[in-house]
C-alpha positions as CSV (number, residue, x, y, z in Angstrom):
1,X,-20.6,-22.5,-42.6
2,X,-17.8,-21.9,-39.7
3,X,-18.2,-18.9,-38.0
4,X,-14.9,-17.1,-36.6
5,X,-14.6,-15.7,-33.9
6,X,-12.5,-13.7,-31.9
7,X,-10.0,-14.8,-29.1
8,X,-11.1,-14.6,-25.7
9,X,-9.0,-15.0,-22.8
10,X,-10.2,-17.4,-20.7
11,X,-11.7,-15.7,-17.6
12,X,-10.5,-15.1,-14.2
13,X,-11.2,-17.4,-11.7
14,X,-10.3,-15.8,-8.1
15,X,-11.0,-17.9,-5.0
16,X,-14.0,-17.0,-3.0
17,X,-11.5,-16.8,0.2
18,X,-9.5,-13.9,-1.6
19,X,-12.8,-12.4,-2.7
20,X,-14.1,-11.8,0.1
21,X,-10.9,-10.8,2.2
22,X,-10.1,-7.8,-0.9
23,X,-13.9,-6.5,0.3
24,X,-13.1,-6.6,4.4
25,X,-9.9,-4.9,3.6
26,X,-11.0,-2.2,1.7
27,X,-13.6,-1.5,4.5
28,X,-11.2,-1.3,7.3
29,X,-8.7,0.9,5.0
30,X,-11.5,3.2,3.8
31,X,-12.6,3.3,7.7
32,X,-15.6,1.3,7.3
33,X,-14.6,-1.1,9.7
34,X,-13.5,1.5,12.0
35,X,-10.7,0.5,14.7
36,X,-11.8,-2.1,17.7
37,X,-15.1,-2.9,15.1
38,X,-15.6,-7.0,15.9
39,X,-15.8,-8.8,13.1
40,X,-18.1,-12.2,13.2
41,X,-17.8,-15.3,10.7
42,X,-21.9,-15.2,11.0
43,X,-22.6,-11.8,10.2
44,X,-20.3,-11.7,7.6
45,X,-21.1,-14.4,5.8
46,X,-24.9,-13.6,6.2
47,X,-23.8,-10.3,4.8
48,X,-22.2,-11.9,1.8
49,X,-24.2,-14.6,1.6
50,X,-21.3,-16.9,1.6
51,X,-20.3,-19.8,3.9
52,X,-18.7,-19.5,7.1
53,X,-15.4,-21.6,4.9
54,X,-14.3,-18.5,3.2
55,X,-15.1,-16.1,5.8
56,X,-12.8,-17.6,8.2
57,X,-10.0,-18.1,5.6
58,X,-10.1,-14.5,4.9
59,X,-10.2,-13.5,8.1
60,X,-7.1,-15.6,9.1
61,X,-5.6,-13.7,5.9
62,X,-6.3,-10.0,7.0
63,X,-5.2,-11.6,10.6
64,X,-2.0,-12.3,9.3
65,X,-1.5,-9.2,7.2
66,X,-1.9,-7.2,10.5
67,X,-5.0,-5.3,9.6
68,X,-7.3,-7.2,11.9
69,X,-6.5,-9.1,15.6
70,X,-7.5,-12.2,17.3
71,X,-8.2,-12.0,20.6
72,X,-8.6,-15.2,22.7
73,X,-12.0,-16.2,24.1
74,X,-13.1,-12.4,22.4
75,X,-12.7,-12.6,18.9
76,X,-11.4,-10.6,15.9
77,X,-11.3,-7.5,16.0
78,X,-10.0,-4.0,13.5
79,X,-6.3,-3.5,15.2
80,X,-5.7,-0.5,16.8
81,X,-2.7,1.3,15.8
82,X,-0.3,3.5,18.0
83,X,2.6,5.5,17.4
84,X,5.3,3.0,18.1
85,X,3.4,0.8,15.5
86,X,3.1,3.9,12.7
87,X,6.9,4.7,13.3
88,X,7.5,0.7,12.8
89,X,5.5,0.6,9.5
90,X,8.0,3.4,8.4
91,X,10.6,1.5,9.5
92,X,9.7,-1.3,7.7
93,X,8.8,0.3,4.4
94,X,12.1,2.1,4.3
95,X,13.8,-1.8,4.5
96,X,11.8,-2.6,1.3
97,X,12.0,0.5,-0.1
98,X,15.7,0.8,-0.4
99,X,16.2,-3.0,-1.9
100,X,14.2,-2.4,-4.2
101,X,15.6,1.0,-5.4
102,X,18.9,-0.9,-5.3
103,X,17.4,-3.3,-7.7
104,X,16.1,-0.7,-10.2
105,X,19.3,0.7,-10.1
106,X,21.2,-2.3,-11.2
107,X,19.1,-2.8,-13.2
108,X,19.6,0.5,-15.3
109,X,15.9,0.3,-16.9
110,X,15.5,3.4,-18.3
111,X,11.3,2.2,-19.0
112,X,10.9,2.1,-15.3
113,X,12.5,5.2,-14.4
114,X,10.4,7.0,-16.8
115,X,7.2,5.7,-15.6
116,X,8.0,6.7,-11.8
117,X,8.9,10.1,-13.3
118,X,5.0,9.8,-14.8
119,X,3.5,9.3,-11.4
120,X,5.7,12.7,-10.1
121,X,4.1,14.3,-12.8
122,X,0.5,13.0,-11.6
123,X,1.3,13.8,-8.2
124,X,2.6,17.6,-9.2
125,X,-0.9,17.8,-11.2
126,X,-2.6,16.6,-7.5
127,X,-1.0,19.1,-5.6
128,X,-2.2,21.8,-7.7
129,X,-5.8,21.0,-6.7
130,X,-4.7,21.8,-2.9
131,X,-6.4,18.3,-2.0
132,X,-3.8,16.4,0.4
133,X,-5.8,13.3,0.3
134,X,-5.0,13.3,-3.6
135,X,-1.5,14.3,-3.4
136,X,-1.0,11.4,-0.3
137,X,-3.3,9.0,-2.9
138,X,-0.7,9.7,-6.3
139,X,2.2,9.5,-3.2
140,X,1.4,5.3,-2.1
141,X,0.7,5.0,-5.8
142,X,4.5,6.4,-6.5
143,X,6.2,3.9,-3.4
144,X,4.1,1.1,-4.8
145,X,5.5,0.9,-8.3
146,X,8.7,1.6,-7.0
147,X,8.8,-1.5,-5.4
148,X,6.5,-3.7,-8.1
149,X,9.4,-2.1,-10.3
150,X,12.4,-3.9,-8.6
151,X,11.2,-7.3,-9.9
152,X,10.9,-9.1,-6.7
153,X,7.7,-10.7,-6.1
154,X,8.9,-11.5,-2.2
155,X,9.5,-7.6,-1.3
156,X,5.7,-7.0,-3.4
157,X,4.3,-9.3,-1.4
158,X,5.5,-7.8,2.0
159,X,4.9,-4.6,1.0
160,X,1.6,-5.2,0.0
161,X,0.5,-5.4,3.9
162,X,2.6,-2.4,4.6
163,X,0.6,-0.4,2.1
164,X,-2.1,-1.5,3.5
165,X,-1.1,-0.7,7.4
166,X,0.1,2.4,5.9
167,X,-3.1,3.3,4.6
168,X,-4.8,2.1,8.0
169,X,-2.5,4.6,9.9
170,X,-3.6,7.5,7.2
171,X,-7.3,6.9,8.6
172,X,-6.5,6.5,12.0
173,X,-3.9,8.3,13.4
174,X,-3.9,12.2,13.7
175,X,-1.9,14.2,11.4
176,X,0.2,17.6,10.6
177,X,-0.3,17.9,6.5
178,X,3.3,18.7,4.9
179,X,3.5,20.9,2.2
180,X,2.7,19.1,-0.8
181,X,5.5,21.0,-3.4
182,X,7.6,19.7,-0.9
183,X,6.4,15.9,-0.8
184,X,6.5,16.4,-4.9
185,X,10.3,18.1,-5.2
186,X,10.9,15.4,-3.0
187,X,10.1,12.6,-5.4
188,X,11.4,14.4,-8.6
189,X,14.7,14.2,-6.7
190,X,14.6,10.8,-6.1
191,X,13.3,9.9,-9.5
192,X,16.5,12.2,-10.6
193,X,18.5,10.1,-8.6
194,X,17.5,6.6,-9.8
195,X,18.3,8.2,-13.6
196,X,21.3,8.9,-12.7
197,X,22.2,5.2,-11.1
198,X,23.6,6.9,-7.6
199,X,22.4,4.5,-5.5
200,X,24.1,6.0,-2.3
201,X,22.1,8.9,-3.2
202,X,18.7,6.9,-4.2
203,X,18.4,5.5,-0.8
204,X,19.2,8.7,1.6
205,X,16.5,9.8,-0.3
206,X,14.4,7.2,0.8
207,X,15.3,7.6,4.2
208,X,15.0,11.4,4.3
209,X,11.6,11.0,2.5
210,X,10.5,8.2,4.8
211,X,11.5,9.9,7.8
212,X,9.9,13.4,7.2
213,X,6.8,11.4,5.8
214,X,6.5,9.2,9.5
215,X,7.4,12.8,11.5
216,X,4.3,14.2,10.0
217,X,1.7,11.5,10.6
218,X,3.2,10.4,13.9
219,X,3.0,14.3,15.5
């Protein structure tokens, strides 16, 4: 007798490299790894109990991605960030921002648009809890389907590190909190704005968002 079964997808097969660099990265953004914390092949891959290969492939990753720093004749250690690298992080993110809303804008998708307008709404539904770290969480959730939305897999991939020096900045840099109706109107504007296809008006919206955002974790 055959016996049917159902479909299976075949299952996902990830490199042990990228593995293990995902687990250092969410150490160091959750603070963890706290900044100027050495980072060893040995202990590490005793830790994992893993090779010294894909240790030292993901820490050449994370290396490269800015989250961690080589020092000659020292070794690798959690970067330290300071202002002039937070307001360059801004400075960058604002670059990929805009391209991106310019992309969703020619592109006149009115699917995307709505599913940004979703994450306001989870956002406005964050700031009623008073938590900031919520609203700030729904907030990198917002920028980061904004730019998975503009199609480009080149401006996801470089914002993918600045997410995650963004985040790094959000644990170690100190901080004024805005208000967080504020940060929300903020997005239903923009979100308003990308419906409406102005894209003159989509990306000084960025930049005003961008800049206010940077004042208040820089101060």
């Amino acid at each position: 007798m055959t016996i049917t079964t159902p479909h299976l997808q075949p299952l996902e097969r990830r490199p042990t490299a990228t593995v293990i660099a995902e687990a250092i990265r969410e150490r160091i953004i959750d603070g963890s790894f706290t900044p100027g914390t050495q980072l060893t092949e040995m202990q590490l891959a005793n830790q994992l109990d893993v090779s010294r290969g894909p240790v030292r492939e993901a820490l050449q990753r994370l290396i490269q991605e800015g989250l961690l720093v080589s020092e000659p004749h020292r070794g690798v250690f959690v970067v330290r960030l300071d202002r002039d690298d937070m307001a360059d992080v801004y400075v960058a993110r604002a670059a990929v921002e805009r391209e991106a809303a310019r992309q969703i804008v020619r592109r006149n998708d009115r699917a995307i648009v709505q599913r940004l307008g979703v994450l306001v709404a989870e956002m406005a539904e964050a700031a009623k809890t008073g938590s900031w770290a919520d609203v700030a969480d729904a907030d990198l959730r917002f920028h980061e389907a904004l730019v998975a939305a503009s199609g480009s897999r080149r401006l996801q991939r470089m914002y993918a590190t600045l997410l995650a020096e963004t985040r790094l900045c959000l644990t170690q840099m100190p901080r004024t909190e805005p208000n967080a109706r504020t940060v929300v109107a903020e997005h239903r504007a923009l979100v308003k704005a990308l419906r409406a296809g102005d894209e003159v008006d989509v990306v000084a919206r960025i930049d005003a968002h961008l800049g206010l955002a940077s004042r208040h974790e820089i101060r």
